[in-house]
N, C-alpha and C positions, 0 to 999 in steps of 0.2 A: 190659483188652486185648480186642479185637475178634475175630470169626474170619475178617474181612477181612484185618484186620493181619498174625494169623498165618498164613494161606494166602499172603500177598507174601512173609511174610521165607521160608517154605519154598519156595517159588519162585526167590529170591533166594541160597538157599542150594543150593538143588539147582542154581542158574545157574553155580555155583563149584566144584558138589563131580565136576567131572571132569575130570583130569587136563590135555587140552588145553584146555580152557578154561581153568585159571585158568593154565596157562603165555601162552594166549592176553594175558589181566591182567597178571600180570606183565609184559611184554615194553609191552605202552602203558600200563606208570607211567612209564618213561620220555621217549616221545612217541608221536604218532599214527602208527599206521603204515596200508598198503593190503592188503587181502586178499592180493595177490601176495607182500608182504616177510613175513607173516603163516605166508604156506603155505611159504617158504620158511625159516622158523625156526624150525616146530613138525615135528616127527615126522610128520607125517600127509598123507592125500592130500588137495589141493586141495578136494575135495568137500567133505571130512568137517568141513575148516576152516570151511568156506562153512555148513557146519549149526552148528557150533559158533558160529560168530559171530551166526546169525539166536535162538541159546537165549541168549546173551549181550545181545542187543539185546532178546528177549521180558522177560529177567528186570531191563530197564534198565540193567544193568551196564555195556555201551559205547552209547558213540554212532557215527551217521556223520553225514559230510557231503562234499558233492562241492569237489573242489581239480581246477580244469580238468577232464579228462577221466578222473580217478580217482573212487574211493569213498575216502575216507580212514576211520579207526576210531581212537575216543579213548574213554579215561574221562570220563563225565560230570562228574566234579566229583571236588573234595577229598575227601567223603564216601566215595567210593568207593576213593580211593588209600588213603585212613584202614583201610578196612574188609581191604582185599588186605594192607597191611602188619602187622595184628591176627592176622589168617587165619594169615601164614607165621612171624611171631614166636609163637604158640602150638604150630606145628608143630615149632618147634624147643627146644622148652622141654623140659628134660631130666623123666620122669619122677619124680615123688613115690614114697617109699620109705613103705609103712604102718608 
């Protein structure tokens, strides 16, 4: 294992480990949505979305691309819906008893 490697998946992981971000994820395993349907579904100010989406897009976690006069935002790929559904199926995994 490289320590390219491991400096992405930390990158990749700190892309996830905060709260509106991965609701951000969440909400486009569904479909792509616009910054706007975006700020409107997460708890947070418009702004804070707009940073959250640009550490989303640094860690390759979403994409964009323009639809008319929008930005739209997706998941890149399978790989990624794979990884968000591993993420919240763990989090809900009842604790181990030693």
């Amino acid at each position: 294992m490289t320590s390219v490697l491991i400096s992405r998946a930390v990158t990749v992981l700190r892309g996830m480990a905060y709260e509106h971000r991965l609701h951000i994820l969440v909400l486009l395993r569904d479909s792509e949505r616009t910054a706007g349907e975006l700020s409107a579904a997460v708890p947070a100010d418009p702004t804070a979305v707009a940073h959250h989406l640009r550490c989303l897009l640094d860690a390759r976690l979403v994409q964009r691309r323009r639809r008319g006069r929008n930005v739209v935002y997706s998941l890149p790929d399978d790989a990624t819906r794979h990884l968000i559904a591993e993420v919240l199926r763990h989090a809900s995994r009842r604790p181990t008893s030693p």
